[in-house]
N, C-alpha and C positions, 0 to 999 in steps of 0.2 A: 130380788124382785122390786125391790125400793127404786133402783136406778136405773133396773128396765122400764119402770115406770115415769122418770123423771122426775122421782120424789128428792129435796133437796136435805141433807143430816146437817145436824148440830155434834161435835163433838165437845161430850161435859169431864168433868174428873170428878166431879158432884164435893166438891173439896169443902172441907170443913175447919179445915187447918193448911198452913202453905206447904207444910209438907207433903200432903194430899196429892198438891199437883202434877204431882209424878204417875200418878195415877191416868194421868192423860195418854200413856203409852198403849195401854188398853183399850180404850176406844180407838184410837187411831189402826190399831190392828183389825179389831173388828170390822172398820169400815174397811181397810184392805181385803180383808178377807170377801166380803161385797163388795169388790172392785167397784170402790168409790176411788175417785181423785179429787183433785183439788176443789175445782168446778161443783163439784157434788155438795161440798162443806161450805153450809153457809157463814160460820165462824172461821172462814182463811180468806172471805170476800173483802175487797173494797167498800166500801161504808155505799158507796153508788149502785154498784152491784148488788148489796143487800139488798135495800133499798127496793131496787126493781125486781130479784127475787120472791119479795115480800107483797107483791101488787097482783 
């Protein structure tokens, strides 16, 4: 529903330690699973891109 709406995700691992950030593999599923891609993720943006995501 998120990306038929043209809502943009943030993918976190919510890390607390560096080991954590393996944790990142699970969000990334998640957003697969809601056929998100790249585009959709505003943390895979260009700093410009964000940018104007964010306006």
């Amino acid at each position: 529903m998120a990306i038929e709406n043209d809502v943009k995700l943030v993918i976190d691992s919510d890390a607390h330690h560096s080991i954590h950030f393996m944790f990142l593999k699970f969000g990334i599923a998640q957003a697969r699973i809601g056929w998100a891609i790249k585009n959709d993720i505003l943390n895979t943006m260009p700093v410009q891109n964000l940018l104007d995501n964010l306006k």
